[in-house]
C-alpha positions as CSV (number, residue, x, y, z in Angstrom):
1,X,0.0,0.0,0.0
2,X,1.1,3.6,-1.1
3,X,2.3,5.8,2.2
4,X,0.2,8.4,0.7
5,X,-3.2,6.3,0.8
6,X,-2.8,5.3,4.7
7,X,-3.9,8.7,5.9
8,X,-7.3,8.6,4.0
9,X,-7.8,5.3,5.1
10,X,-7.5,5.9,8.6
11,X,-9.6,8.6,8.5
12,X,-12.3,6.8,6.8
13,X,-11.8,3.7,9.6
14,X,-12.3,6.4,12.6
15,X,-15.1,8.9,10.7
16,X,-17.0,4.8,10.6
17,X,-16.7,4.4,14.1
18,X,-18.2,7.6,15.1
19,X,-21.0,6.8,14.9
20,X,-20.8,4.0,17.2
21,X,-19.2,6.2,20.2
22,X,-21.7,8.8,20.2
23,X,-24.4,6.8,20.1
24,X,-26.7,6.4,23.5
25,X,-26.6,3.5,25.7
26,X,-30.2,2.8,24.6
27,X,-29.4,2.2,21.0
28,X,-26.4,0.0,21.6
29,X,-28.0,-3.0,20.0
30,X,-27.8,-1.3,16.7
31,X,-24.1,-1.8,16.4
32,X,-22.9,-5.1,15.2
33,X,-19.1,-6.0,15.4
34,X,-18.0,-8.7,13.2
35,X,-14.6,-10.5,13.0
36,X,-14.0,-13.7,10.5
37,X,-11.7,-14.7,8.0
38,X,-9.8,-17.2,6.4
39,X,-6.7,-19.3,6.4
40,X,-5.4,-21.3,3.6
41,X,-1.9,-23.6,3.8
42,X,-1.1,-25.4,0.3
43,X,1.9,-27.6,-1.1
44,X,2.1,-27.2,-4.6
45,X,4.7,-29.5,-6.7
46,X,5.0,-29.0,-10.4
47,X,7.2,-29.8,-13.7
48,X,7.7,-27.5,-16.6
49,X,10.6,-25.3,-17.6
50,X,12.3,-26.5,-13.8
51,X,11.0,-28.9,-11.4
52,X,9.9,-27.2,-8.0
53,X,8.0,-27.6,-5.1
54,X,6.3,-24.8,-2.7
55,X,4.6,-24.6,0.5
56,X,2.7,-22.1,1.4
57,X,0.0,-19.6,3.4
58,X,-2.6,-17.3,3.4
59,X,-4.2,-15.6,6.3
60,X,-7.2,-13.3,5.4
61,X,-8.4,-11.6,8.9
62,X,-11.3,-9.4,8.2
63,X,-13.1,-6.8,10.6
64,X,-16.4,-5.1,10.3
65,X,-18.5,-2.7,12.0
66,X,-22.2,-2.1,11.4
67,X,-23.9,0.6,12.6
68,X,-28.2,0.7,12.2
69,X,-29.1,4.9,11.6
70,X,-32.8,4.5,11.4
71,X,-35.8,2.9,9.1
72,X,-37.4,4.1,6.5
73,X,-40.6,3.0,4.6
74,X,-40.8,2.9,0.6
75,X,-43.0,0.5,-1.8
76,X,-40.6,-1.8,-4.3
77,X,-41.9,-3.3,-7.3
78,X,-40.5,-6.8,-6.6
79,X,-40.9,-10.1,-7.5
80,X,-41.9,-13.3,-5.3
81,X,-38.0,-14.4,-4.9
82,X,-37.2,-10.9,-3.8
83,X,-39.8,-10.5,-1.3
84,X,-39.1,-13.5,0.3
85,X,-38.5,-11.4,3.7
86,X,-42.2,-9.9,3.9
87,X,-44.7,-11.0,6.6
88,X,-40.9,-12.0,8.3
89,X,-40.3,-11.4,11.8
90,X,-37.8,-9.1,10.9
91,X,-37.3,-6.2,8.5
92,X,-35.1,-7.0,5.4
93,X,-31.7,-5.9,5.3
94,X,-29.8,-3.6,3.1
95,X,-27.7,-5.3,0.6
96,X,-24.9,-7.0,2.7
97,X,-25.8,-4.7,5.9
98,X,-26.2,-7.6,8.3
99,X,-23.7,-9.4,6.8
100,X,-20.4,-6.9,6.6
101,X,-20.0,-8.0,3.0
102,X,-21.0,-6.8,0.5
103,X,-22.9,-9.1,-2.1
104,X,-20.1,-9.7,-4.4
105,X,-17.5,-9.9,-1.6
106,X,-14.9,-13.4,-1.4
107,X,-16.5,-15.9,1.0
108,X,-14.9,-16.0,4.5
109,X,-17.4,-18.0,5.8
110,X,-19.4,-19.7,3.5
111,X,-21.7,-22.5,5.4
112,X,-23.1,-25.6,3.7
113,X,-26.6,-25.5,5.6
114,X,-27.0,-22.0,5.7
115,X,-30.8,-21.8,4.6
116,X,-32.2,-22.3,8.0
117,X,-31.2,-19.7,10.3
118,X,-29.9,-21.5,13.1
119,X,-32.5,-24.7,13.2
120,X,-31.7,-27.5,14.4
121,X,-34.2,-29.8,12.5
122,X,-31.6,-32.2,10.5
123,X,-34.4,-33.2,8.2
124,X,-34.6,-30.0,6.9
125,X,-31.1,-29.2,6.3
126,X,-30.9,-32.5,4.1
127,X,-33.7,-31.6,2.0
128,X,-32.4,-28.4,1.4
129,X,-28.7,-29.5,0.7
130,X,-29.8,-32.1,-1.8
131,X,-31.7,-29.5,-3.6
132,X,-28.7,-27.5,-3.9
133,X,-26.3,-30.3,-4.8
134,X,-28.6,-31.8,-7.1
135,X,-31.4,-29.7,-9.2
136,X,-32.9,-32.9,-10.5
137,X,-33.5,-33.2,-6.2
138,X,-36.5,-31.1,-6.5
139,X,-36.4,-28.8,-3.4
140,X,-39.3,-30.1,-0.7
141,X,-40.7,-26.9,0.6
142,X,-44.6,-25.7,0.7
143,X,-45.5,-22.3,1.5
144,X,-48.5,-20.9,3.0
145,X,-49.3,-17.2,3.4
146,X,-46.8,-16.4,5.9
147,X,-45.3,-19.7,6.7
148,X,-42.9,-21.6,4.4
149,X,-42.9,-24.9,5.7
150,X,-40.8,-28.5,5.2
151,X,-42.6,-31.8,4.2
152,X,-41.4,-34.0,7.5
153,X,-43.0,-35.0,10.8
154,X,-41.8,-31.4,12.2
155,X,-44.0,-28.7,13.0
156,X,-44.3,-26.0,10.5
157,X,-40.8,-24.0,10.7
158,X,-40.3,-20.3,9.8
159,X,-37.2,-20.2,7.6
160,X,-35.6,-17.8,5.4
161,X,-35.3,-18.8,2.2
162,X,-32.3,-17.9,0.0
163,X,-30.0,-18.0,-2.9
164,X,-33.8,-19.3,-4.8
165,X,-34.9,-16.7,-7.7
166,X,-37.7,-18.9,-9.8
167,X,-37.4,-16.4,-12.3
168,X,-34.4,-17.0,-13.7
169,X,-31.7,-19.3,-12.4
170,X,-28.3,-19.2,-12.5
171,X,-28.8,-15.4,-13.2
172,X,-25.9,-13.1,-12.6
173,X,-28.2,-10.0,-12.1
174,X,-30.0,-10.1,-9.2
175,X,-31.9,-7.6,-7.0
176,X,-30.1,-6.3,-3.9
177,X,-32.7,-8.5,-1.5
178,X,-31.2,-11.5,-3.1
179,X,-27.6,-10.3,-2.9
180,X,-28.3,-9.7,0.5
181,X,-29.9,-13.0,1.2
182,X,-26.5,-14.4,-1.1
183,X,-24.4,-12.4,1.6
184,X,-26.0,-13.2,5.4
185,X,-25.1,-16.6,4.1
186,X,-21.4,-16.0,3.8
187,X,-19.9,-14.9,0.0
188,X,-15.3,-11.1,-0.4
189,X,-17.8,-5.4,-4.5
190,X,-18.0,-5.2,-4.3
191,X,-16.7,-8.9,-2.0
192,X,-18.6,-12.8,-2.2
193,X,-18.7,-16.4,-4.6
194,X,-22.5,-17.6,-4.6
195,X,-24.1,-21.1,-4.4
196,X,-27.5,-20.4,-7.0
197,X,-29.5,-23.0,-8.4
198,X,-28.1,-24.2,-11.8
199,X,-28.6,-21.8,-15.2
200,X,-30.0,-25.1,-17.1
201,X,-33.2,-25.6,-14.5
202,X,-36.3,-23.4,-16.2
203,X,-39.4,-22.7,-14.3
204,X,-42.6,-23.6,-14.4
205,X,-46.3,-22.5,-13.9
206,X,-47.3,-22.1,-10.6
207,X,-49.4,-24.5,-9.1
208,X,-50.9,-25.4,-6.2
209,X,-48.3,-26.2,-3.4
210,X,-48.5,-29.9,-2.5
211,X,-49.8,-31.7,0.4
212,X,-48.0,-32.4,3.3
213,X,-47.2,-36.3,4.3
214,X,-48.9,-37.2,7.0
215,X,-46.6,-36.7,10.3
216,X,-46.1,-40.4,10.8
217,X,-44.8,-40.9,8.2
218,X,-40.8,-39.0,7.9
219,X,-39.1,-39.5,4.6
220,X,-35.9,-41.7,4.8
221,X,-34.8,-38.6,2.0
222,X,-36.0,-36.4,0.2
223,X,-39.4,-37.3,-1.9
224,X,-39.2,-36.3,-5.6
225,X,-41.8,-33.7,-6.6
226,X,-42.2,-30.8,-8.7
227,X,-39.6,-27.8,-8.2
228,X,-40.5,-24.9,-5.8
229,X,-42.7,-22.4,-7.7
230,X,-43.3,-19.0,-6.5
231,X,-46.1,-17.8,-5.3
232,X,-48.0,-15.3,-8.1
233,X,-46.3,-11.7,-8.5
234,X,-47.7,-8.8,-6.8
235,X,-47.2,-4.9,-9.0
236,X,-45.2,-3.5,-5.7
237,X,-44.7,-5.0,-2.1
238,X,-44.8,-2.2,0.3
239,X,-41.8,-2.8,3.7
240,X,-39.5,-0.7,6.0
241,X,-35.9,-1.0,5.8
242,X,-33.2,0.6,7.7
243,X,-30.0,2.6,6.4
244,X,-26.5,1.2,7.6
245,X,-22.8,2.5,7.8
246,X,-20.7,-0.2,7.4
247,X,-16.5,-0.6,7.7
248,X,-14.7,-3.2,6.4
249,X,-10.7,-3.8,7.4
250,X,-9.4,-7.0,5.4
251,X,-5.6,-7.7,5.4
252,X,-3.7,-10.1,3.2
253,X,-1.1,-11.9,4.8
254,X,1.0,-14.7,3.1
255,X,4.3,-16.3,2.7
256,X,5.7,-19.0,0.7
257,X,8.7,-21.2,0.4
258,X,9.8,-22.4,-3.2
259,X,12.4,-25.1,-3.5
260,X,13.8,-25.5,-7.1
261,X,16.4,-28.1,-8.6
262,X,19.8,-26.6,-8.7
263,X,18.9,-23.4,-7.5
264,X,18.7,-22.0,-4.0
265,X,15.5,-21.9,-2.0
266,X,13.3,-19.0,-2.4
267,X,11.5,-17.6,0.8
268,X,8.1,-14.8,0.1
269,X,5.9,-13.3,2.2
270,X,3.7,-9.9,2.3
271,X,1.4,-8.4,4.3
272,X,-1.1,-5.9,2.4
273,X,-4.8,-4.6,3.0
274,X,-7.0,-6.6,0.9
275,X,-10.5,-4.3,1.7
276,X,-10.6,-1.3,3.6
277,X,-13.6,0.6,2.8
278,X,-16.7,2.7,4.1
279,X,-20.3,1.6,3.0
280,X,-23.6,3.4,3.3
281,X,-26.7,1.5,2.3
282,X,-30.3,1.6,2.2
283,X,-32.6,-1.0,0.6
284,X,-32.5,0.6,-2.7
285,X,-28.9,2.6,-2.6
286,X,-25.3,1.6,-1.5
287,X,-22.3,4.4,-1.4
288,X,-18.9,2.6,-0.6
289,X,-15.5,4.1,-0.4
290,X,-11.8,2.7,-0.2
291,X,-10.3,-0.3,-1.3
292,X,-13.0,-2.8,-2.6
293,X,-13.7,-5.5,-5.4
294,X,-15.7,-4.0,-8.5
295,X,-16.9,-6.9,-10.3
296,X,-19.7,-7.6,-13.1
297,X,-20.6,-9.3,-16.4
298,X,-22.0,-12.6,-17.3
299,X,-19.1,-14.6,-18.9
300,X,-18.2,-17.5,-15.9
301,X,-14.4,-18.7,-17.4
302,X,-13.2,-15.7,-19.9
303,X,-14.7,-12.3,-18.9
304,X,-13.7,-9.1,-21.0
305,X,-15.1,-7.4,-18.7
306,X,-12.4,-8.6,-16.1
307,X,-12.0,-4.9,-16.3
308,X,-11.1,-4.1,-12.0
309,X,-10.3,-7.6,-10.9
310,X,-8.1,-10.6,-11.5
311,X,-10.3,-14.1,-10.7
312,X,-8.7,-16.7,-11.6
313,X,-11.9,-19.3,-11.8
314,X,-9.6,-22.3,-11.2
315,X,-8.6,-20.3,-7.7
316,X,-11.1,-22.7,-5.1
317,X,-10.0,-19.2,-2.5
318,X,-11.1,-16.8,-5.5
319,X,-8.6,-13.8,-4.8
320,X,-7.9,-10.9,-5.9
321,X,-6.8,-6.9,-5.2
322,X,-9.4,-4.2,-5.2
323,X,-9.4,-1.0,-6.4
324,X,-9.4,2.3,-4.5
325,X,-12.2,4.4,-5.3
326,X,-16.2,5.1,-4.8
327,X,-18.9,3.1,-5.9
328,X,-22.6,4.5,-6.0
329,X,-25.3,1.2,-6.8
330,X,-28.8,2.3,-6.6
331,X,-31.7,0.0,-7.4
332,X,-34.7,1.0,-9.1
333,X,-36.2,-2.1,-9.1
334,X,-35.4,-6.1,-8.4
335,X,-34.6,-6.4,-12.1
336,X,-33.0,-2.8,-13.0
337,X,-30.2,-1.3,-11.5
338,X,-27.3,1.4,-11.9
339,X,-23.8,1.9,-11.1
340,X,-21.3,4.6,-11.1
341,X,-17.9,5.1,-9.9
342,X,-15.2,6.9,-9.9
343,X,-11.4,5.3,-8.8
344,X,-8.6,7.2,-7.8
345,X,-4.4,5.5,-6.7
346,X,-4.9,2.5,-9.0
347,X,-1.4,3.3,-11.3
348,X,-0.6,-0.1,-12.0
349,X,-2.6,-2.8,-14.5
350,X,-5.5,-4.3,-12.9
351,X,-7.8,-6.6,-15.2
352,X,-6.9,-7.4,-18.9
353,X,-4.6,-3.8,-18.8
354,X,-1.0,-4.4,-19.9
355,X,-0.5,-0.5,-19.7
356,X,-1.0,1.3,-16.3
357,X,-2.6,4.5,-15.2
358,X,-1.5,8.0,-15.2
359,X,-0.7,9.0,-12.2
360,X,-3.2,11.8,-10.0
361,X,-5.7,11.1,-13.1
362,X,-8.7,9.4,-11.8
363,X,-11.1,7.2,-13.7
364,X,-14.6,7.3,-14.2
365,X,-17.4,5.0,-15.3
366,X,-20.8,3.4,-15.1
367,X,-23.2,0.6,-16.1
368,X,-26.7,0.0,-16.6
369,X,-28.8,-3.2,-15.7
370,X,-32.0,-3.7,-17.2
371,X,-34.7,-6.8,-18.0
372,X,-34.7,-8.0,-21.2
373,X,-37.3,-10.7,-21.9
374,X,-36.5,-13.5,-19.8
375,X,-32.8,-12.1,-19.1
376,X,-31.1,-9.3,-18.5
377,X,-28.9,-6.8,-20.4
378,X,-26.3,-4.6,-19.2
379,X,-24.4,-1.7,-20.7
380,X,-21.1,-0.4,-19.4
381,X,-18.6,2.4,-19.8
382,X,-15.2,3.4,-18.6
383,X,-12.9,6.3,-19.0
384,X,-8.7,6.6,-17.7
385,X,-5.4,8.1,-19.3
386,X,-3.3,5.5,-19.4
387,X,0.8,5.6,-19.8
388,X,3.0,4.1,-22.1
389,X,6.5,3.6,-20.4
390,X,9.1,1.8,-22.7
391,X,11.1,0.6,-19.0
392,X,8.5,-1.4,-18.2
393,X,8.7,-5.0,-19.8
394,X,4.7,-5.2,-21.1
395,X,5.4,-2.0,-22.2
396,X,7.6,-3.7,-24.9
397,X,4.7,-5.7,-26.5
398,X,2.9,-2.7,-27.3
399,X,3.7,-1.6,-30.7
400,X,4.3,2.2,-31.4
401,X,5.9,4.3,-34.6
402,X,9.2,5.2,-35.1
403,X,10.3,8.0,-33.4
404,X,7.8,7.6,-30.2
405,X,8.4,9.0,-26.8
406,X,10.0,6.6,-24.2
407,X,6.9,7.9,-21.9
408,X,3.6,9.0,-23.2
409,X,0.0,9.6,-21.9
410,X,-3.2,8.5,-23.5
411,X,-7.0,8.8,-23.3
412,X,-8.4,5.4,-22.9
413,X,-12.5,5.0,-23.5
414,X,-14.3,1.4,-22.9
415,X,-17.5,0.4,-23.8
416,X,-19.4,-3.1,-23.1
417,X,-22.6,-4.8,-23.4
418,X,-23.4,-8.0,-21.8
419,X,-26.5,-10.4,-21.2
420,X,-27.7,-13.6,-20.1
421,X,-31.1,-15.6,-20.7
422,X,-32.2,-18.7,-19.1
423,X,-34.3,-20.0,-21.9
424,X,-33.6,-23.9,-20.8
425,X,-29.7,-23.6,-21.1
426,X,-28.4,-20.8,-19.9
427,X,-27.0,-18.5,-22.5
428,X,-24.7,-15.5,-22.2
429,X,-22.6,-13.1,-24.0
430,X,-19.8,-10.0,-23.2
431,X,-18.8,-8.0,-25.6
432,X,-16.1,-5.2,-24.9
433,X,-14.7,-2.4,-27.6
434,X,-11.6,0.1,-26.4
435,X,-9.8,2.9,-27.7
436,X,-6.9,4.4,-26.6
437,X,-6.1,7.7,-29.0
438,X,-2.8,8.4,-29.5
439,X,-0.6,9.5,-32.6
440,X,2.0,6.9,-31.6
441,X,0.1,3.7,-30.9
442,X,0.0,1.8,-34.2
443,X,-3.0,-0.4,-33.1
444,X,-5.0,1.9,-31.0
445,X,-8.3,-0.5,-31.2
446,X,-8.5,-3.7,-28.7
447,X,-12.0,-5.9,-28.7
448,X,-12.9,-8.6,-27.2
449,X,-16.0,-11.4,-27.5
450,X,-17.5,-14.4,-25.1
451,X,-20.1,-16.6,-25.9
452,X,-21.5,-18.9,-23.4
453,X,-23.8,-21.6,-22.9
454,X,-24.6,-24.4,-19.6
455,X,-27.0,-26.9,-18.8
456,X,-27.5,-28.9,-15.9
457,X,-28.3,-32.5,-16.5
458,X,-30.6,-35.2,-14.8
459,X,-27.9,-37.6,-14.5
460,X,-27.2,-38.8,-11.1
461,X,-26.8,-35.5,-8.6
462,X,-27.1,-33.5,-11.6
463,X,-24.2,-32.7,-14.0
464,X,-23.3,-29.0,-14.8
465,X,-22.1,-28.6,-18.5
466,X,-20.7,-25.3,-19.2
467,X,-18.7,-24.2,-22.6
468,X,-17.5,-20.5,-23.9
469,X,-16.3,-19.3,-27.0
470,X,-13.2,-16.4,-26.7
471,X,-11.5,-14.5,-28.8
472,X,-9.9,-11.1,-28.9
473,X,-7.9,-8.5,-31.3
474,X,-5.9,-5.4,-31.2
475,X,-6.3,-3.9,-34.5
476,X,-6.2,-0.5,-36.2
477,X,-9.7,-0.1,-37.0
478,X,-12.8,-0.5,-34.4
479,X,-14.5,-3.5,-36.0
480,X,-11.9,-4.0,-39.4
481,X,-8.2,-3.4,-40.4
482,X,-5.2,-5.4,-39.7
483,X,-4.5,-7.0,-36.5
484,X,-1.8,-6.9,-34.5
485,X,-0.5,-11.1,-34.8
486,X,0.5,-11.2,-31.2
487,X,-2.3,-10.3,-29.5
488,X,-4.9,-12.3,-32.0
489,X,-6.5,-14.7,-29.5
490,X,-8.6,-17.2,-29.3
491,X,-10.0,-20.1,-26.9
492,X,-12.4,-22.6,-26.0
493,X,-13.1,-22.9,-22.6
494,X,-15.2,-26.0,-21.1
495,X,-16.4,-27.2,-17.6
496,X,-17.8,-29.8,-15.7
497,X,-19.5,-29.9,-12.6
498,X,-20.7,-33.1,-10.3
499,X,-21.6,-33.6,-6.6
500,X,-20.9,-36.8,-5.8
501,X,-21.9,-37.2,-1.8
502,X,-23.5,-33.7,-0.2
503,X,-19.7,-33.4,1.1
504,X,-17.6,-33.9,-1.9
505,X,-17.8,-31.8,-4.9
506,X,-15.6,-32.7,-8.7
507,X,-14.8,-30.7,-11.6
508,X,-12.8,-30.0,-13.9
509,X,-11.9,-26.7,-16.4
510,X,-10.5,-26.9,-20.0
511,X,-8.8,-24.0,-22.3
512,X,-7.7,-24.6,-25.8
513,X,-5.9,-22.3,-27.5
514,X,-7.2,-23.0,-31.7
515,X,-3.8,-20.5,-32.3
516,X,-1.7,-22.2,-30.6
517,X,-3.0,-25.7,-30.3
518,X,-2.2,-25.4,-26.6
519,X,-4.3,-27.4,-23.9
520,X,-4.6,-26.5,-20.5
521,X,-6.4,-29.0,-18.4
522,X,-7.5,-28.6,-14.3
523,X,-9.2,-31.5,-11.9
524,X,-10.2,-30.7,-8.4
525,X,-12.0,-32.8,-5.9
526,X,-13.4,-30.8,-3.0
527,X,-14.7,-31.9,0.6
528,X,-16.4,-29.2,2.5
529,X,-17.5,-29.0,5.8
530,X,-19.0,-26.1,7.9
531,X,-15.5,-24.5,8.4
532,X,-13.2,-27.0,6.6
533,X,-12.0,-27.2,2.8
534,X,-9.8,-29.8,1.3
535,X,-8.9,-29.4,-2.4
536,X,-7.0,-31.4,-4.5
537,X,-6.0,-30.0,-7.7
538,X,-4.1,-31.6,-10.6
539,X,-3.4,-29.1,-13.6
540,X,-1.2,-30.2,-17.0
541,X,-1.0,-26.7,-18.6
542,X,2.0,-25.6,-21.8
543,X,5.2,-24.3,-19.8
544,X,4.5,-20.8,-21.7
545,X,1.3,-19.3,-19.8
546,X,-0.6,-17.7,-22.4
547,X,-4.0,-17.5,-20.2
548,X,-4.6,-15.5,-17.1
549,X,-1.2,-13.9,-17.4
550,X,-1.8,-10.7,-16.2
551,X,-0.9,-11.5,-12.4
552,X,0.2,-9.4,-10.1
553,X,3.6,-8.6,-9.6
554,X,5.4,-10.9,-7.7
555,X,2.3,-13.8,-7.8
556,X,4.2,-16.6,-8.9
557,X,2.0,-18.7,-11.2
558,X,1.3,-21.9,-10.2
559,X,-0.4,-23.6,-13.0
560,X,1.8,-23.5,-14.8
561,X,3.6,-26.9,-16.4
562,X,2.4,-30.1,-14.5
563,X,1.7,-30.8,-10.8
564,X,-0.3,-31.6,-8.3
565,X,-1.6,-29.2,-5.9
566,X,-3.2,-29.9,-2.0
567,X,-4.7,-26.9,0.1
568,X,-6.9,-26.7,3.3
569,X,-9.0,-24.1,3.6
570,X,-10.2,-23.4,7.5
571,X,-13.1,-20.4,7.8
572,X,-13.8,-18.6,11.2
């Protein structure tokens, strides 16, 4: 971290706890504390250009204060998954207020059985797990008017309901009530990943819920019926929420020790803040300021719109830096939603960039969310000066005309759009276009595509298919003219996904590069429970990394060549 960001970070840490010291004794209950985090250990042994072996951590403490500053009553058009939370005992939340992360946020503490809020009816829990394991498990819930209850010889249960939007599956744009639902469960945003129900299950009519067995009779598992169907959508759902101020302090801390043939052993370690921000929110508007994860799009293994962040989707801990800056989200409806920011300190690349920023130039953008049929569109925008500096090594790739400065400035516009439909499969696109204007660049164009498609078939637990379609150019022309060779790319990118016991989780991720005729190939078997991870990886990638290159300085990468990988993932 820059010495000349720690001030205004400071500052923004105390001006969130004033709150909590000046407010009366009365009111206490309104501030929630939080402290979690996570701690990874891995041994890593590959063979590619060298043989070498590393062991290594990862300690991610996290710290958050919420602060409640009143309520507030407004009407929301909102569908039957967003207003899963009226006639509750409790108002809804603000997106990630109750949670201290935000809906996108890295998951700290991610729980298995997290739909039941802290019921102890084991029944339940394995209903509801299968249904998430397995979409071919229909889910076995009924719902009265202000009771959802489970088929089994329990009493009906009050239970919030989450991560289940009939509408539209697998959906990446989702209101802020389900983000927030996504969240109290545990996802690290602007910081967590999500369990949602497959983008290959469509939904059906609703019909009448089913009858309840009678109470002698407990299911050994869960029965088969039809899928959970919502209950019929209202124009607007009138509730109360409450505003929240929110800080988040998140340190990276990790060390590793790499032993190579013939050469000496090599020793690493860093500590760095990994989130250190300020959040306002309200049901329908979030304002958050410092260093946070900015991430969106639809793609799932090749995003052009990796514009802020640098997820690796073979990563089971799914790091990655933020960006300092401010982020405005407000919500005009569960379907519709808009963004605006504006970062500030972020010189070097972040994202696809291989050119960093001009310094004390800040950068501005925005996006746009809307319904489109039964998906959603969205529209995005960027603006930053970048610099071209012929001592730094990616500067080299760029091609410029004779006679160039060593160091010059450039304006650098993006535009996106992006969208995804659940129409059966789920299908997807992201589309990204970007100019950088300047005399000397000789290919001042870049543009990028990903098509996508997944299904989730009845076979067993249910299999998750997913496949994408990549490529990208840096030309002199927007959509014609030559191409730069070098940077002419393109990929097919495949998964598979399989629960095999409501513990253990397998897949696998594929990349071929049609250019190159290069194949990179990952495996990983997972068991999870409440707090524990174990993942076993094996990867057989080309020695020359031509995917996901863009790490950060200093990130060794360690997919690359052959190996074998083992890390343990603890979450408190």
């Amino acid at each position: 971290m820059r010495p000349r960001k720690l001030p205004v970070l400071i500052f923004l840490l105390l001006f969130s706890l004033t709150p909590a010291l000046f407010t009366p004794a009365s009111a206490r209950n309104s501030i929630k504390p939080d402290y979690r985090g996570l701690l990874a250990g891995w041994g890593t042994y590959s063979r590619g250009d060298t043989t070498q072996g590393q062991l290594g951590f990862r300690f991610l403490p996290e710290f958050a204060l919420d602060v409640r500053l009143g309520t507030q009553n407004l009407s929301l058009p909102m569908t039957p998954s967003a207003a899963k939370y009226i006639n509750s005992q409790t108002n809804p939340p603000a997106p990630g207020a109750d949670s201290y992360q935000s809906p996108d946020s890295l998951s700290l503490a991610a729980s298995r059985t997290g739909l039941f809020d802290k019921q102890d009816s084991q029944a339940n829990k394995a209903a509801i797990n299968s249904y998430l394991y397995s979409p071919s498990a229909p889910l076995t819930l009924a719902r009265t008017s202000n009771t959802k209850t489970t088929h089994n010889n329990h009493a009906p249960e009050k239970v919030s309901l989450l991560f289940i939007s009939p509408e539209f599956p697998g959906s990446s744009f989702r209101s802020p009530e389900i983000e927030s639902a996504s969240a109290n469960s545990g996802n690290a945003s602007a910081d967590c990943p999500e369990i949602e129900k497959p983008a290959g299950t469509s939904p059906s009519p609703p019909p009448s819920p089913p009858p309840s067995p009678p109470p002698s009779q407990p299911p050994s598992q869960p029965p088969s019926q039809p899928p959970f169907q919502p209950l019929p959508s209202s124009p607007a759902t009138s509730l109360s929420g409450s505003s929240h101020l929110t800080a988040e302090l998140s340190l990276n801390i990790w060390g590793t020790l790499t032993v190579q043939r013939a050469q000496e052993n090599e020793f690493r370690s860093q500590l760095k803040p990994y989130r250190l921000s300020l959040k306002y929110s309200t049901s329908r508007f979030e304002a958050r300021l410092g260093l946070q994860k900015i991430s969106f799009g639809s793609a799932a293994l090749i995003r052009p719109l990796m514009w802020f962040d640098r997820i690796d989707p073979r990563d089971p801990i799914q790091l990655t830096d933020g960006v300092y800056g401010l982020l405005l989200r407000t919500y005009i409806s569960t379907r519709t939603n808009l963004w605006a920011w504006l970062l500030y300190g972020n010189d070097d690349p972040k994202g696809w960039e291989f050119l960093g920023t001009e310094k004390r130039r800040p950068e501005l953008g925005a996006r746009a969310q809307v319904p489109a049929g039964k998906g959603a569109l969205g529209f995005s925008i960027h603006q930053r000066h970048g610099r071209y500096d012929s001592s730094n090594p990616a500067a080299a790739l760029i091609p410029v005309v004779a006679g160039a400065p060593s160091i010059f400035n450039f304006p650098e516009t993006r535009l996106a759009v992006d969208g995804k439909w659940d129409l059966g499969p789920g299908l997807w696109f992201e589309a990204t276009l970007t100019n950088q204007r300047s005399p000397h660049l000789i290919f001042p164009w870049q543009r990028a595509l990903t098509l996508g498609l997944d299904y989730t078939f009845a076979v067993g637990n249910g299999l998750h298919l997913l496949g994408e379609y990549f490529q990208s150019d840096m030309s002199e022309g927007a959509l014609a003219g030559d191409a730069f060779p070098p940077f002419r790319t393109r990929f097919l990118a495949a998964s598979a996904s399989y629960p095999l016991t409501p513990l253990d989780h397998f897949s696998a991720i594929a990349f071929f590069d049609t250019r190159n005729h290069d194949l990179y190939s990952f495996v990983r078997w997972q068991r999870t429970y409440d707090r524990w991870s174990l993942n076993l990886m094996a990867f057989w990638n080309p020695s020359e990394y031509r995917i996901f290159a863009t790490l950060p300085a200093g990130q060794a990468n360690l997919f690359a060549g052959q190996g074998l990988q083992l890390m343990l993932l603890y979450n408190f």
